[in-house]
Residue frames as qw, qx, qy, qz and C-alpha x, y, z in Angstrom:
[[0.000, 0.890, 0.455, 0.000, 0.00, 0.00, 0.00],
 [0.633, 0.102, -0.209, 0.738, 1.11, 3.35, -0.71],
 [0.238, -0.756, -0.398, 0.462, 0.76, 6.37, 1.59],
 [0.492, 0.525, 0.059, 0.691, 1.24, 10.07, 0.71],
 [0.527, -0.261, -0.254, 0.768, 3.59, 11.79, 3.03],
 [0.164, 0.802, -0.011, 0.575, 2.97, 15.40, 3.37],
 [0.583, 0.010, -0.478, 0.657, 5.23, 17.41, 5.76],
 [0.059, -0.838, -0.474, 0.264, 3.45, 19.70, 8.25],
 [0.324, -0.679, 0.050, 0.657, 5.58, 22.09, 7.07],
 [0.557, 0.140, 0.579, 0.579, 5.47, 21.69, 3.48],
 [0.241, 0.812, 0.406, 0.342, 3.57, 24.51, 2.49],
 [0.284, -0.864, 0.118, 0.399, 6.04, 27.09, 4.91],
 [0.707, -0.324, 0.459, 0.429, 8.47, 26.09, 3.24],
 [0.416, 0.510, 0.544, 0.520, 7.34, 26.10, -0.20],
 [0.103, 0.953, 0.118, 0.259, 6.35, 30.24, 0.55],
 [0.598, -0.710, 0.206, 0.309, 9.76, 30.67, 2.11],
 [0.690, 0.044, 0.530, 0.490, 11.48, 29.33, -0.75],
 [0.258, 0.775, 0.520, 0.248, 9.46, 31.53, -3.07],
 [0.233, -0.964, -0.045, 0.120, 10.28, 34.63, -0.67],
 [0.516, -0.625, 0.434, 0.394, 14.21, 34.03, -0.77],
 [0.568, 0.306, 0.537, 0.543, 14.06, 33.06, -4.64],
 [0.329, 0.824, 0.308, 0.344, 12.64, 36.71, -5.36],
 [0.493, -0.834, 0.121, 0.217, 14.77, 38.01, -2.63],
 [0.424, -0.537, 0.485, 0.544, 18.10, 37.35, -4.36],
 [0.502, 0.524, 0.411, 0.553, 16.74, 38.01, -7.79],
 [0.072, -0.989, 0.051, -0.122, 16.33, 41.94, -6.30],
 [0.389, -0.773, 0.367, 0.341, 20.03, 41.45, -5.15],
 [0.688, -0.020, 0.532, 0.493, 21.33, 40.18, -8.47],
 [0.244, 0.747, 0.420, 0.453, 19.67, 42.72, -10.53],
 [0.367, -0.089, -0.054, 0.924, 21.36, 46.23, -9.83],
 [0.038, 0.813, 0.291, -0.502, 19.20, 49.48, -9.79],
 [0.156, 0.790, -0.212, -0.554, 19.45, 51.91, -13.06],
 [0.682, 0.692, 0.084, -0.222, 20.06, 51.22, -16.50],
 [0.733, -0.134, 0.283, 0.604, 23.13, 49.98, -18.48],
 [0.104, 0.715, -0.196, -0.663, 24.72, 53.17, -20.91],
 [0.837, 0.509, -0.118, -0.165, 24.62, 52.51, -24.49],
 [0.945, -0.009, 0.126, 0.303, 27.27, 50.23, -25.68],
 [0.357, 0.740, 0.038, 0.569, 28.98, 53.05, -28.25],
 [0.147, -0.942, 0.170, -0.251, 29.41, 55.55, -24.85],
 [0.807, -0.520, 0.110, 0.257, 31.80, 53.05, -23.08],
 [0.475, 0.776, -0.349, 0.225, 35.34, 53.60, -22.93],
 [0.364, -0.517, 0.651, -0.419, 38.44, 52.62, -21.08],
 [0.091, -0.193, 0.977, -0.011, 38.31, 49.56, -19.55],
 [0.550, 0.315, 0.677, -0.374, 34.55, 49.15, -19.68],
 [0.666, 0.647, -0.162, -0.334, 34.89, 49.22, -23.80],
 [0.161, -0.421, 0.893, -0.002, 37.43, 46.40, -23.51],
 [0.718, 0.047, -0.275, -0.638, 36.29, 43.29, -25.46],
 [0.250, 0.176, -0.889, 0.341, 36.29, 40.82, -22.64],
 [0.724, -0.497, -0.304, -0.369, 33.14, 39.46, -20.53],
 [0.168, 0.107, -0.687, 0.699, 35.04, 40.31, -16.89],
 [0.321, 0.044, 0.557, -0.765, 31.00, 39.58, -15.62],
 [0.123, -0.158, -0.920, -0.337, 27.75, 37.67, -16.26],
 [0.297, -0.735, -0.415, -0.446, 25.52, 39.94, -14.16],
 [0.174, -0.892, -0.138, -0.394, 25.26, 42.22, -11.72],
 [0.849, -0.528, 0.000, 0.012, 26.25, 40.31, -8.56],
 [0.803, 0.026, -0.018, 0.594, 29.55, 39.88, -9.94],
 [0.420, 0.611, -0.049, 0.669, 30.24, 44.06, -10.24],
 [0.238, -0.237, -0.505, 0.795, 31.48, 46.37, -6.92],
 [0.021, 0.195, 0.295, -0.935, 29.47, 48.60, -5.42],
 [0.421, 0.575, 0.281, -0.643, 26.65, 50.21, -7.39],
 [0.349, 0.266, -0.629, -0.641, 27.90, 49.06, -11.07],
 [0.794, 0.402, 0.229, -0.394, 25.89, 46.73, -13.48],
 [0.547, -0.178, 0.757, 0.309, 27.17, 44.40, -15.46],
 [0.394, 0.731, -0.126, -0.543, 26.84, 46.14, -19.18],
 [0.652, 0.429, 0.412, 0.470, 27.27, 44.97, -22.93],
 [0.064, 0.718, -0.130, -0.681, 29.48, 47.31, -24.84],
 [0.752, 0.498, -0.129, -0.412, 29.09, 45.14, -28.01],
 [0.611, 0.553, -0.565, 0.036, 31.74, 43.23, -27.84],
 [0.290, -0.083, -0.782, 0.545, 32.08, 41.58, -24.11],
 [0.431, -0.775, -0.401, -0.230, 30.33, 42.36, -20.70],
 [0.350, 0.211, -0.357, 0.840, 32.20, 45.13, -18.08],
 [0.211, -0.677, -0.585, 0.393, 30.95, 46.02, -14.79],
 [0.264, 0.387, 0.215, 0.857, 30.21, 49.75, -16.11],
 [0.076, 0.347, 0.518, -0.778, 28.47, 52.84, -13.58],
 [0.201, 0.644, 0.726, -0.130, 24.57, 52.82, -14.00],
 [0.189, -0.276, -0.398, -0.854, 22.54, 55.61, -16.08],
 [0.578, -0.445, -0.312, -0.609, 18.73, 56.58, -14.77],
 [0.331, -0.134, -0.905, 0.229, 19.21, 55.62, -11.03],
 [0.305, -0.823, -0.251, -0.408, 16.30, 56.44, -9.09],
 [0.323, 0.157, -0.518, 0.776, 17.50, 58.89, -6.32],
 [0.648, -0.441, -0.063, -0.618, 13.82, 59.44, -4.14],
 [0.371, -0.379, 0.721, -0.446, 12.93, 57.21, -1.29],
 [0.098, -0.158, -0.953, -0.240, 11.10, 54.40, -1.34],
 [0.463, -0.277, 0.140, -0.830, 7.41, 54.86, -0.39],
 [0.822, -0.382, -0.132, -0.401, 6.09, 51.43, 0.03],
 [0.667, -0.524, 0.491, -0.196, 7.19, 49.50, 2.78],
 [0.089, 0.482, -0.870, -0.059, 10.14, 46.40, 2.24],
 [0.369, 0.052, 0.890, -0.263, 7.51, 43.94, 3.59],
 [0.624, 0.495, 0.436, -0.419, 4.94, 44.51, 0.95],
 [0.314, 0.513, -0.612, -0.513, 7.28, 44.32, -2.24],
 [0.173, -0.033, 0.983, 0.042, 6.15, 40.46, -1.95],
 [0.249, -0.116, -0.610, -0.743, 3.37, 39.31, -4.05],
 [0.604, -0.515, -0.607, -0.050, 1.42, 38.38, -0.50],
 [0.161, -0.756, 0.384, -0.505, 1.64, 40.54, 2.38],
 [0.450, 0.136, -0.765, 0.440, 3.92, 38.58, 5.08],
 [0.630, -0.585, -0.343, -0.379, 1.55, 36.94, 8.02],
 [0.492, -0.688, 0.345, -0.407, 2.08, 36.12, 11.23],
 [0.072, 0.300, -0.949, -0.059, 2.37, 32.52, 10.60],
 [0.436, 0.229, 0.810, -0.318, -1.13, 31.27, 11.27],
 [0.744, 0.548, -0.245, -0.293, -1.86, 31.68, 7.23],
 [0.155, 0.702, -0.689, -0.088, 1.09, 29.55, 6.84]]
């Protein structure tokens, strides 16, 4: 006979997971815009791929195509305002107490 296991926990988990998968897609993805390819110069116009995305560049750069490679290169259009809505609600569910969970 077979039985199906579920784990009391299986459904935290599963919205935990969820939370921490969109969590470090906002930290791989950089803020602002990459510059056109043409404006680089210097090393960021250097045809070499010294990155594969954001995570990999210091500080505040972005990991840019200049046509010919990728170079961690300083952003274009960042927004410079506050935030207005609240860190806890950027989640497609507002975050419970735990007795939805």
């Amino acid at each position: 006979m077979h039985h199906n296991i579920v784990h009391p926990f299986g459904a935290l988990c599963a919205k935990l997971l969820k939370r921490c998968e969109f969590l470090q897609t906002l930290m791989q993805v950089k803020q602002g815009g990459c510059p056109p390819p043409h404006r680089a110069t210097g090393f960021a116009a250097a045809c070499v791929d010294s990155c594969h995305r954001d995570a990999e560049c210091p500080a505040q750069k972005k990991c840019c195509s200049n046509d010919c490679g990728h170079t961690c290169q300083s952003p274009q259009d960042l927004y410079k305002g506050e935030c207005d809505t609240p860190a806890w609600t950027i989640c497609e569910e507002p975050l419970t107490s735990g007795k939805d969970l």
